[in-house]
Kinemage of the C-alpha trace (Angstrom):
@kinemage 1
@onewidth
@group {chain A} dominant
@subgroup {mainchain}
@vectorlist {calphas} color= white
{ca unk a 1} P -69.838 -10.818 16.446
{ca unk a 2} L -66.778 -9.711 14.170
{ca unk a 3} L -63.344 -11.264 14.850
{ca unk a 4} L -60.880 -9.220 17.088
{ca unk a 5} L -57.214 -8.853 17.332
{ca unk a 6} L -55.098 -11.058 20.088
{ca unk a 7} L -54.583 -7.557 21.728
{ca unk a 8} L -58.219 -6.852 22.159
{ca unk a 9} L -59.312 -10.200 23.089
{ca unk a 10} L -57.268 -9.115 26.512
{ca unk a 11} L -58.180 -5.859 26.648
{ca unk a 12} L -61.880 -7.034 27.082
{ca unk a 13} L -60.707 -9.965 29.579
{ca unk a 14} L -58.613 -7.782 31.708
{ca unk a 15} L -61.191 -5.055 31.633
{ca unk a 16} L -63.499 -7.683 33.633
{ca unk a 17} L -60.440 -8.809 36.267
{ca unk a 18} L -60.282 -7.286 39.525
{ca unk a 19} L -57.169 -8.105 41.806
{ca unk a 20} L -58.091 -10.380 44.400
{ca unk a 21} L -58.255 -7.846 47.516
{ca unk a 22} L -56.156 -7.871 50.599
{ca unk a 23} L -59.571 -7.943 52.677
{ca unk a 24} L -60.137 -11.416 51.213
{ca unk a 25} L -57.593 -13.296 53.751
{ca unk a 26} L -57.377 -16.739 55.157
{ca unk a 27} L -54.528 -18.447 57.599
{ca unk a 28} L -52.079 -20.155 56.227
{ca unk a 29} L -49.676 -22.503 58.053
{ca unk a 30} L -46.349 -21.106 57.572
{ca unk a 31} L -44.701 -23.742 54.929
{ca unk a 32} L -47.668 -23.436 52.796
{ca unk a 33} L -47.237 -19.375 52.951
{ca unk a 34} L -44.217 -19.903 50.518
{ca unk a 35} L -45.153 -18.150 47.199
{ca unk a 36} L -48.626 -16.467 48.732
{ca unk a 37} L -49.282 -12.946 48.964
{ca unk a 38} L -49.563 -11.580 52.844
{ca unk a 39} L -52.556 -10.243 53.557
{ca unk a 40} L -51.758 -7.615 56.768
{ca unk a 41} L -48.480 -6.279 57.646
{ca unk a 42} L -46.199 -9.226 59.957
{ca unk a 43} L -44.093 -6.989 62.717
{ca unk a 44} L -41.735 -8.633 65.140
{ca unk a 45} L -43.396 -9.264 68.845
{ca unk a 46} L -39.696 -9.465 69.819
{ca unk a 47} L -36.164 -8.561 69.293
{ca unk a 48} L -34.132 -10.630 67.082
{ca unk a 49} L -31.665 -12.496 68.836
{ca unk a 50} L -33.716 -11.503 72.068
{ca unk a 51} L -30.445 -11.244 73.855
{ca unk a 52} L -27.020 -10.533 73.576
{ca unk a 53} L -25.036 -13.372 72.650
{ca unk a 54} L -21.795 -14.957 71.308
{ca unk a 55} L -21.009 -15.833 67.394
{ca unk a 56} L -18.626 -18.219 67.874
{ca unk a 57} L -17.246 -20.954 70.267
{ca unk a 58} L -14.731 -18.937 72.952
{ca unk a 59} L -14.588 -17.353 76.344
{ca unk a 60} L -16.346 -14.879 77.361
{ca unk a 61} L -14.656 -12.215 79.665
{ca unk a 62} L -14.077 -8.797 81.014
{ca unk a 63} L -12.064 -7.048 77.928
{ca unk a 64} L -10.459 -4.537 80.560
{ca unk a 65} L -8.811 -7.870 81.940
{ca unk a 66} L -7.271 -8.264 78.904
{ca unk a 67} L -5.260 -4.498 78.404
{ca unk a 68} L -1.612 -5.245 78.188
{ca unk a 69} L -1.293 -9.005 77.348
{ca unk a 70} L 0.717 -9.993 74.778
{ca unk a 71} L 2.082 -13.808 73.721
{ca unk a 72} L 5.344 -13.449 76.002
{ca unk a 73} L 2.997 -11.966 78.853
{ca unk a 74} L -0.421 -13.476 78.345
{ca unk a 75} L -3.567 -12.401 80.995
{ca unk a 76} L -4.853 -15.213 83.032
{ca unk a 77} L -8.282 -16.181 83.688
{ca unk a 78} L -10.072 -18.648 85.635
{ca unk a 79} L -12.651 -21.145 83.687
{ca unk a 80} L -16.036 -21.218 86.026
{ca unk a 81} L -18.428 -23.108 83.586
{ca unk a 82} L -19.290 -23.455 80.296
{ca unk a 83} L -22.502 -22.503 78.411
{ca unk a 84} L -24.141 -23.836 75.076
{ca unk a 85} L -26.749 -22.592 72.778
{ca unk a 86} L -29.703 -23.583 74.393
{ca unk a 87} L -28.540 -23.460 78.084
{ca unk a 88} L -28.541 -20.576 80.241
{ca unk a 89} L -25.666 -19.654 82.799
{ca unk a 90} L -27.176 -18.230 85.772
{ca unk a 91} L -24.356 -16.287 87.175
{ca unk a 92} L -22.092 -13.457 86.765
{ca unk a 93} L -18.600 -13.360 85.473
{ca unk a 94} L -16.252 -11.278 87.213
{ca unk a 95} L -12.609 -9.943 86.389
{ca unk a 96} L -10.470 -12.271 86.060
{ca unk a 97} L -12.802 -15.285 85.087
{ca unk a 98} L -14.323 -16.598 82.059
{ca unk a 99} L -16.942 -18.644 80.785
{ca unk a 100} L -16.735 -21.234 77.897
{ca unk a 101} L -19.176 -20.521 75.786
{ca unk a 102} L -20.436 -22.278 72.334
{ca unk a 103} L -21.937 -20.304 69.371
{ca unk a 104} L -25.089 -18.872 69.656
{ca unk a 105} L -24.991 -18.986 73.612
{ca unk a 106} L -25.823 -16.168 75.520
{ca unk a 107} L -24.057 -13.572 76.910
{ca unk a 108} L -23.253 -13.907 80.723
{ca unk a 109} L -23.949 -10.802 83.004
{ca unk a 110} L -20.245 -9.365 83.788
{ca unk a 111} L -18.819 -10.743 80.641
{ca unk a 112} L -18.322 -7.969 77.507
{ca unk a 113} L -16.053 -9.938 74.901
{ca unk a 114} L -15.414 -13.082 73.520
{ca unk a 115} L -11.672 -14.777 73.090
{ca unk a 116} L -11.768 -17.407 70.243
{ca unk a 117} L -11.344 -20.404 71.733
{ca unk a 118} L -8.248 -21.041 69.123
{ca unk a 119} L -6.395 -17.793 70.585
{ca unk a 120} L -6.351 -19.030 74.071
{ca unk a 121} L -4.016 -21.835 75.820
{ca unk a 122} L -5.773 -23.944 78.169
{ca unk a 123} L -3.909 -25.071 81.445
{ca unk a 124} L -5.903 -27.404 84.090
{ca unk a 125} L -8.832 -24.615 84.854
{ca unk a 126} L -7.411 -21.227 83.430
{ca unk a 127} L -6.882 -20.181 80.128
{ca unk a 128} L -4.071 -17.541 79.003
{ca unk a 129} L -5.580 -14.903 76.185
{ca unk a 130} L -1.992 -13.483 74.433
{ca unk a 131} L -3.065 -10.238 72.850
{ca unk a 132} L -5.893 -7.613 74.396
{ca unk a 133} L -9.626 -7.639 73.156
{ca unk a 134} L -12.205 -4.868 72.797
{ca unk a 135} L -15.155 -4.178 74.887
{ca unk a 136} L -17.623 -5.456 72.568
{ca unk a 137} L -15.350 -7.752 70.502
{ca unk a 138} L -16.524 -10.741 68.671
{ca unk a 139} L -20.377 -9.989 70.807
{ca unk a 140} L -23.763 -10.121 69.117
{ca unk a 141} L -26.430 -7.446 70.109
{ca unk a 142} L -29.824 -8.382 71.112
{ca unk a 143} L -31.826 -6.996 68.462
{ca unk a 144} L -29.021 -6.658 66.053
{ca unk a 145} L -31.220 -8.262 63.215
{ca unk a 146} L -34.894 -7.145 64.259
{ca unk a 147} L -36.219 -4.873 66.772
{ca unk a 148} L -39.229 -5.469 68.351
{ca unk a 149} L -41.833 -4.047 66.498
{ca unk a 150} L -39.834 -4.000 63.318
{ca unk a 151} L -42.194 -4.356 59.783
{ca unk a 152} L -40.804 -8.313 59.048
{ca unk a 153} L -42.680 -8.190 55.941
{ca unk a 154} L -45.805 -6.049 54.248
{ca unk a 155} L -49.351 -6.641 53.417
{ca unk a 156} L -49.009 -7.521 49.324
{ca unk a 157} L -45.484 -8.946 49.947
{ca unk a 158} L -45.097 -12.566 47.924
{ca unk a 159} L -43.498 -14.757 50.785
{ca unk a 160} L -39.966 -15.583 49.682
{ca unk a 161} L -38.261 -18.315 52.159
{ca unk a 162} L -36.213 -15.634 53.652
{ca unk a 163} L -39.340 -14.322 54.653
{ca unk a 164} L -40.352 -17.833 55.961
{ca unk a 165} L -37.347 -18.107 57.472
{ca unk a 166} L -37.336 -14.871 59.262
{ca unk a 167} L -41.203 -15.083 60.697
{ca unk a 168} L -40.152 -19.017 61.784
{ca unk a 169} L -37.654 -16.963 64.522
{ca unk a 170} L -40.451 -15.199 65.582
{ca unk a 171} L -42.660 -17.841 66.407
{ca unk a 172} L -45.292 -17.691 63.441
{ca unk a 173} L -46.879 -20.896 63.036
{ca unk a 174} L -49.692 -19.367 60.481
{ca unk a 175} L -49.725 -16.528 58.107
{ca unk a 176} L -52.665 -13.862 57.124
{ca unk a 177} L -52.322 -14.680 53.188
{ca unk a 178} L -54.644 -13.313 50.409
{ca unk a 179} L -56.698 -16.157 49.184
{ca unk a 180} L -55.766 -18.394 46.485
{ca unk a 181} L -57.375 -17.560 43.012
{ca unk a 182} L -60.443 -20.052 42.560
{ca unk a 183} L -60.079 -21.483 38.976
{ca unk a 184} L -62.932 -24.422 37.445
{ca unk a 185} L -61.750 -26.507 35.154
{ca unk a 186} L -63.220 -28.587 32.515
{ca unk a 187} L -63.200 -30.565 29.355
{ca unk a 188} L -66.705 -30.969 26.932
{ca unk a 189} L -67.219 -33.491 24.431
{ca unk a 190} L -68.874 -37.258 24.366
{ca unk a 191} L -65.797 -38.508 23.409
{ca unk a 192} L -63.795 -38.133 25.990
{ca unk a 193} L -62.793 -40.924 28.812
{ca unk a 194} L -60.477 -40.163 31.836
{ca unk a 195} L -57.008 -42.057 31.999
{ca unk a 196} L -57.025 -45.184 33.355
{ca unk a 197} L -60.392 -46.051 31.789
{ca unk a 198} L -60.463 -48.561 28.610
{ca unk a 199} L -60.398 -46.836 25.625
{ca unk a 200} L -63.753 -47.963 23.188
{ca unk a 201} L -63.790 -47.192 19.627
{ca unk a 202} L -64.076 -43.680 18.580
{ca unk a 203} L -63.124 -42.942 22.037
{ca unk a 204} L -59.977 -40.392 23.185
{ca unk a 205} L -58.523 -39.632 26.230
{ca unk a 206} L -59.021 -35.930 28.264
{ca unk a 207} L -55.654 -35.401 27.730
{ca unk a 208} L -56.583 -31.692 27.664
{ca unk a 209} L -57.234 -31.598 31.090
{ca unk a 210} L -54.575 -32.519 32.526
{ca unk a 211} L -52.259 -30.476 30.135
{ca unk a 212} L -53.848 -27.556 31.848
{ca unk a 213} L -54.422 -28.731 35.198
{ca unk a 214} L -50.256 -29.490 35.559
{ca unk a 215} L -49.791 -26.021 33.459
{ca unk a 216} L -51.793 -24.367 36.369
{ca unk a 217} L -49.843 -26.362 38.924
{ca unk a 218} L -46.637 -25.297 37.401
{ca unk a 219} L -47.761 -21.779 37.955
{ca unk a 220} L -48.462 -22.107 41.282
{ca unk a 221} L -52.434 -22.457 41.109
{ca unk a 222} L -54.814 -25.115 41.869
{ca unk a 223} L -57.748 -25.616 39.859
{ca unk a 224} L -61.397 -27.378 40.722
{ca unk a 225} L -61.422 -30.360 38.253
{ca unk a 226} L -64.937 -31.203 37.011
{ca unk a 227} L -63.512 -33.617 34.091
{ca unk a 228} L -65.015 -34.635 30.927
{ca unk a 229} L -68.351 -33.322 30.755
{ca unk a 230} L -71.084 -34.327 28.079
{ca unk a 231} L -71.712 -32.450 25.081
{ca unk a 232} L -75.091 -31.289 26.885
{ca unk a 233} L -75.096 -27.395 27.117
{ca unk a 234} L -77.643 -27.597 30.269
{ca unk a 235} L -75.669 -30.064 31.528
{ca unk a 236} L -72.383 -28.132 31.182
{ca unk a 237} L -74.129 -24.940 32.247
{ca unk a 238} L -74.857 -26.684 35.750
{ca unk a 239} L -71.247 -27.877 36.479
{ca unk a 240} L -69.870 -24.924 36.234
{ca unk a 241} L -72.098 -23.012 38.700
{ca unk a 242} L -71.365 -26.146 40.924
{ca unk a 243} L -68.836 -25.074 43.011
{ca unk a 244} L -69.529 -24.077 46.957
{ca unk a 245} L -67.909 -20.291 45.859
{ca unk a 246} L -68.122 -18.749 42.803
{ca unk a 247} L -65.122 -19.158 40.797
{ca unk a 248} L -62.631 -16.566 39.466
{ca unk a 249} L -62.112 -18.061 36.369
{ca unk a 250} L -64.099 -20.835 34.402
{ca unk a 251} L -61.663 -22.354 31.643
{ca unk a 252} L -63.236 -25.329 29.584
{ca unk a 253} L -61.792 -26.821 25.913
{ca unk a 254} L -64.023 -27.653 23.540
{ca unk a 255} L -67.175 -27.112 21.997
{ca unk a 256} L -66.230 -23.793 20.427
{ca unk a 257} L -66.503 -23.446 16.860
{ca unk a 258} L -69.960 -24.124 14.452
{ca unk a 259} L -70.545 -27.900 14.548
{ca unk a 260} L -72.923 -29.682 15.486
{ca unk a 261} L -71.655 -30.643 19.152
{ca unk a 262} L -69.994 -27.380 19.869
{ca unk a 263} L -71.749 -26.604 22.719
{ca unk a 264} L -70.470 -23.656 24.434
{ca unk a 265} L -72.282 -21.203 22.604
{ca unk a 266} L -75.690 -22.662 24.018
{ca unk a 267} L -74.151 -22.700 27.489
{ca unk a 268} L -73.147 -19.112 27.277
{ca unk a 269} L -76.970 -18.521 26.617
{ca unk a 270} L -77.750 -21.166 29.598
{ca unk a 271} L -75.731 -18.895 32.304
{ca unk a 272} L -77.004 -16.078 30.722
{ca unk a 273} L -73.794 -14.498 30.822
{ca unk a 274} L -72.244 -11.806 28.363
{ca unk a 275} L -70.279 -12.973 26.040
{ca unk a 276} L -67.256 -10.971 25.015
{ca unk a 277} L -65.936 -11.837 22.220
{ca unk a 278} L -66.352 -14.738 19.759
{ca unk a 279} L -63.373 -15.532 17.294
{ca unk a 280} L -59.722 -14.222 17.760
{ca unk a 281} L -57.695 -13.361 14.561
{ca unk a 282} L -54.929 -15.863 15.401
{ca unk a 283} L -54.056 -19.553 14.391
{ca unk a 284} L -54.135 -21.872 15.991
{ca unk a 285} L -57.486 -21.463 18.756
{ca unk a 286} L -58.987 -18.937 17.048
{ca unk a 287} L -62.407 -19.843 18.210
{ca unk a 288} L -61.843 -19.017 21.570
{ca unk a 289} L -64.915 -17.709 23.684
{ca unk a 290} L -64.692 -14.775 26.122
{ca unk a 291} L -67.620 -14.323 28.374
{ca unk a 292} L -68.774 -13.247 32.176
{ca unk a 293} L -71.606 -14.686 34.371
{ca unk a 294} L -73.108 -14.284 37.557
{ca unk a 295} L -74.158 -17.864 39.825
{ca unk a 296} L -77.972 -17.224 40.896
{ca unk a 297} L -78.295 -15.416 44.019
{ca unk a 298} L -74.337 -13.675 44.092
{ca unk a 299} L -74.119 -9.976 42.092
{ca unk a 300} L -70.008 -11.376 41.889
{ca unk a 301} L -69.136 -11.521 37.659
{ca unk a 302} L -66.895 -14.943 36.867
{ca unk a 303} L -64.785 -14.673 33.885
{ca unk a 304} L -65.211 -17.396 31.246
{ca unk a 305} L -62.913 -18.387 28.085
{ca unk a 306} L -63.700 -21.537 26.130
{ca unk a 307} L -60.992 -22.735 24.413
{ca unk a 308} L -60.752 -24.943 21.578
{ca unk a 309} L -60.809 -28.349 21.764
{ca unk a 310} L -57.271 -29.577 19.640
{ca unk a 311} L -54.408 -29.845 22.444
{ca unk a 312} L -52.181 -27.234 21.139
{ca unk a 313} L -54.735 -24.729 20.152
{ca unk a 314} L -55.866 -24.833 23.836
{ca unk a 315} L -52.533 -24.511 24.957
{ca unk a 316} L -51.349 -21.516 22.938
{ca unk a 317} L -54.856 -19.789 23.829
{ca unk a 318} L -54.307 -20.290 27.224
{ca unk a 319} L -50.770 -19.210 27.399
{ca unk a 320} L -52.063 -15.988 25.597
{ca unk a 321} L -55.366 -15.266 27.303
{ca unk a 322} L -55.681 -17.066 30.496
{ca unk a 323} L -52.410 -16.504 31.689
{ca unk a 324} L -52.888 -12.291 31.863
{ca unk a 325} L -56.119 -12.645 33.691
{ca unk a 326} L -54.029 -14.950 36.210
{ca unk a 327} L -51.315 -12.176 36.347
{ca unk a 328} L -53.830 -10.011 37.243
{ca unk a 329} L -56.318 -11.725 39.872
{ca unk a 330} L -52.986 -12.187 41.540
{ca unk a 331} L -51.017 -8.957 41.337
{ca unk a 332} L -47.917 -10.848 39.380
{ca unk a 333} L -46.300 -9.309 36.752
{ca unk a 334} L -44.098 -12.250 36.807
{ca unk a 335} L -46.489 -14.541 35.173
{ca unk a 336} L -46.901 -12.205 32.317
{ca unk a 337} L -45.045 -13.917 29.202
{ca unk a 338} L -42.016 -12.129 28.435
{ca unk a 339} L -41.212 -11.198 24.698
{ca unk a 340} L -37.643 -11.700 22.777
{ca unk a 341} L -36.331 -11.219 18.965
{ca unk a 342} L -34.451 -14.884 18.215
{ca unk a 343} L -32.981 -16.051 15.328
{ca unk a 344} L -34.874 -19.239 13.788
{ca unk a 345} L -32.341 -21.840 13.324
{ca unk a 346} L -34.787 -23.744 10.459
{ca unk a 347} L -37.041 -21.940 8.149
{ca unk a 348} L -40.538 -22.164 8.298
{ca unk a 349} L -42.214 -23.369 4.711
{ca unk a 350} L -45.962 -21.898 5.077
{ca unk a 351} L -47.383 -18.747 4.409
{ca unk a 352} L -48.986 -17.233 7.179
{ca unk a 353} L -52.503 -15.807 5.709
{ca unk a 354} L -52.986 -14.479 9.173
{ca unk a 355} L -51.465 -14.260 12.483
{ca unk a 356} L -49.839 -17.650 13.697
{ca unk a 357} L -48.236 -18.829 16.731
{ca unk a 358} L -45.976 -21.700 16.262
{ca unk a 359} L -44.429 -24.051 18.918
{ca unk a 360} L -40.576 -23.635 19.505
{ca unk a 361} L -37.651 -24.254 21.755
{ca unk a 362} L -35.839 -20.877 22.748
{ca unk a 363} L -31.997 -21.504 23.907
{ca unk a 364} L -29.729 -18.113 23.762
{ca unk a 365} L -30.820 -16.313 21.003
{ca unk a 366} L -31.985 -19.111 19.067
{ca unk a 367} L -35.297 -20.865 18.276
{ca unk a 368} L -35.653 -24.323 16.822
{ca unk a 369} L -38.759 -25.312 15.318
{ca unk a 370} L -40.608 -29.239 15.813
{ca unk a 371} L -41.304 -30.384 12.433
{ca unk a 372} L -44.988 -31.050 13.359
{ca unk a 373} L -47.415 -27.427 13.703
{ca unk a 374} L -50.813 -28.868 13.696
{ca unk a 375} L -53.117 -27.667 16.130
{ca unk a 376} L -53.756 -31.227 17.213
{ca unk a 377} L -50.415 -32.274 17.358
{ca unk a 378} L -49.782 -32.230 21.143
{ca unk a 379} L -46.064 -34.428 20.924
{ca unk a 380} L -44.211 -32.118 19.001
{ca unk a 381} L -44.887 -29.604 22.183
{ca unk a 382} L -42.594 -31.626 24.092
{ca unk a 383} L -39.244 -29.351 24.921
{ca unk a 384} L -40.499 -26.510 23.713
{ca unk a 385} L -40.629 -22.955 26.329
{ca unk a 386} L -42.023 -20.478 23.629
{ca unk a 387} L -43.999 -19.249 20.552
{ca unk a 388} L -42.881 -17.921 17.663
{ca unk a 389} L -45.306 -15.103 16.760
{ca unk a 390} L -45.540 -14.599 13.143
{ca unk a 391} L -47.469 -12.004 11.583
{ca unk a 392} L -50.430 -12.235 9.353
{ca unk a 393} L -49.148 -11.961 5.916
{ca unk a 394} L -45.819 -13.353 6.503
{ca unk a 395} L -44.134 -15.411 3.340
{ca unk a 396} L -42.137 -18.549 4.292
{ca unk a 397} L -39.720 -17.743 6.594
{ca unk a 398} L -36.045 -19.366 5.963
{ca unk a 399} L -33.372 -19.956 8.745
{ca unk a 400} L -31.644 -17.289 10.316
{ca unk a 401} L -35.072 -15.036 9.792
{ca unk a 402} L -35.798 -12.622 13.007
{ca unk a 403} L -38.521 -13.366 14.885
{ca unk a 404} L -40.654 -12.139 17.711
{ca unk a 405} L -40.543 -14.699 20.239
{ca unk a 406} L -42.930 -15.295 23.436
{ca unk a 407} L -40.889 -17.214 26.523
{ca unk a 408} L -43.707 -19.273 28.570
């Protein structure tokens, strides 16, 4: 299978990725809607405030009472009760009376205004109001922010807190949302051991994992961990048709270039899936594996990439493969890396035979380089939000170069 350009490697990924349909809802309780996409249309089942009521601490009163008053002749009114948010007065104001009221309490029958309560002067049960008010004045409408039946928010909408915020005052406890993207996760080779366990000679730890199990959680996904499996392509093969519901995506590092224990090849054959592409022209991960399967018994394609095995190879690879299928799946353009021209701050002292993503830090402009590249360097990744994308054929490049940078 000949090698392929970056570009094409996702052309043949997307051209496998559907967007996960609207049909394909759960419910959701309402805190964990944050961030999810809705599944149906939310309307309001009432109006918003569902009644008429005051926006700030005052009286509320006939305005016609008022018509005429002025500081040296102020209109009078009688205080019969007082009303918080939360309570309800059960009677009717008339002219010449009032009713203290506290924000956010509702509107008494009789009463059409509200006097500050800082305007008025108090004296035993009356207060005096100096100036004349409006019918209407300082008076929230019911249904001034949502009618009943109002759209609140539409099928495909990502939830935003306002949103949360808004269906909360209608009463929503759970939320039609469009399933979460099922993702497997895994790790091959023998010499791997989960953190935590003691490290024997020749041994490493499945560091790997995790870098792209907390990448995936940064994102906003959660992924079905099957850890460090054995370099056993049967084995492998199993695991990843494991899981109660076939996955959207398989990812696995490891086992993906011509030695003796690179296994993935084998389990491509095991799944018989069809394998899209083998070898992308790019350093580092250029081994990378592209492939879609079926689990027995469901006629539902998975999408497969095998990524290489050394921590920053399988990093940059997923940033630039994984991460448009996951854009996709979940309608969010967002997630798609965003390209910049920068300025490198330090030059760059090899020649780049072909294409080469390096690891850099991207501040205003600017990229500074690590002084560590190797693909199995994973420290030097610390601090850094982008990759420099330099173009097969490039010389050394020398500080203050122009570069084509991708923000991650």
């Amino acid at each position: 299978m000949q090698d392929i350009s970056l570009e094409k490697a996702q052309e043949l990924l997307l051209r496998e990725v559907r967007e996960i349909p609207l049909s394909e809802a759960e419910s959701v309780p309402l805190l964990a809607a944050l961030g999810r996409r809705l599944a149906e249309d939310c309307c309001a089942a009432f109006d918003q405030p569902p009644f008429d009521r005051s926006p700030l601490d005052g009286y509320a009163l006939l305005a016609a009472c008022t018509q005429g008053a002025s500081a040296d002749a102020p209109a009078r009114f009688r205080v019969i009760g007082e009303e918080c948010a939360g309570s309800f007065f059960a009677g009717k104001v008339g002219a010449g009376e009032a009713l203290r009221l506290m924000t956010g309490a509702a509107m008494p029958e009789g009463a059409d205004t509200v006097v500050r309560q800082e305007d008025v002067r108090v004296e035993g049960e009356e207060i005096l109001v100096p100036y004349a008010l409006k019918h209407h004045e300082n008076f929230c409408f019911r249904g001034e922010d949502v009618e009943e039946g109002a759209v609140l928010a539409k099928a495909g909408d990502r939830l935003t807190a306002a949103h949360i915020a808004v269906l909360a005052g209608q009463g929503r406890k759970r939320l039609p949302c469009v399933r979460r993207v099922r993702i497997v996760l895994a790790s091959t080779g023998d010499e791997l051991v989960e953190p935590g366990e003691p490290l024997c000679p020749g041994k490493i730890y499945n560091s790997n994992l995790y870098l792209l199990a907390a990448r995936l959680k940064e994102m906003g996904f959660e992924a079905e961990i099957l850890g460090a499996l054995p370099d056993d392509a049967e084995e492998v093969a199993r695991a990843l048709v494991s899981s109660a519901e076939p996955p959207d995506l398989v990812l696995t590092t490891g086992g993906v270039s011509v030695g003796k224990k690179d296994i993935m090849h084998d389990v491509v054959k095991e799944l018989n899936a069809e394998r899209l592409f083998w070898r992308v022209l790019m350093k580092p991960g250029a081994p990378a594996i592209g492939y879609t399967f079926s689990a027995a018994g469901d006629s539902r394609r998975t999408l497969g990439i095998a990524l290489s095995g050394n921590p920053f190879a399988a990093s940059a690879t997923f940033e630039l493969l994984a991460r448009p299928v996951l854009a996709k799946l979940t309608a969010q353009d967002a997630l798609l890396p965003m390209r910049r021209r920068a300025v490198l701050r330090d030059g760059f002292s090899k020649a780049s035979r072909g294409r080469r993503f390096v690891r850099a830090q991207y501040a205003q402009g600017e990229v500074h380089l690590p002084e560590k590249h190797a693909s199995g360097v994973l420290f030097s990744a610390v601090g850094c939000n982008a990759l420099v994308d330099i173009p097969a054929g490039s010389p050394p490049l020398a500080a203050g170069a122009e570069v084509d940078v991708i923000l991650l």
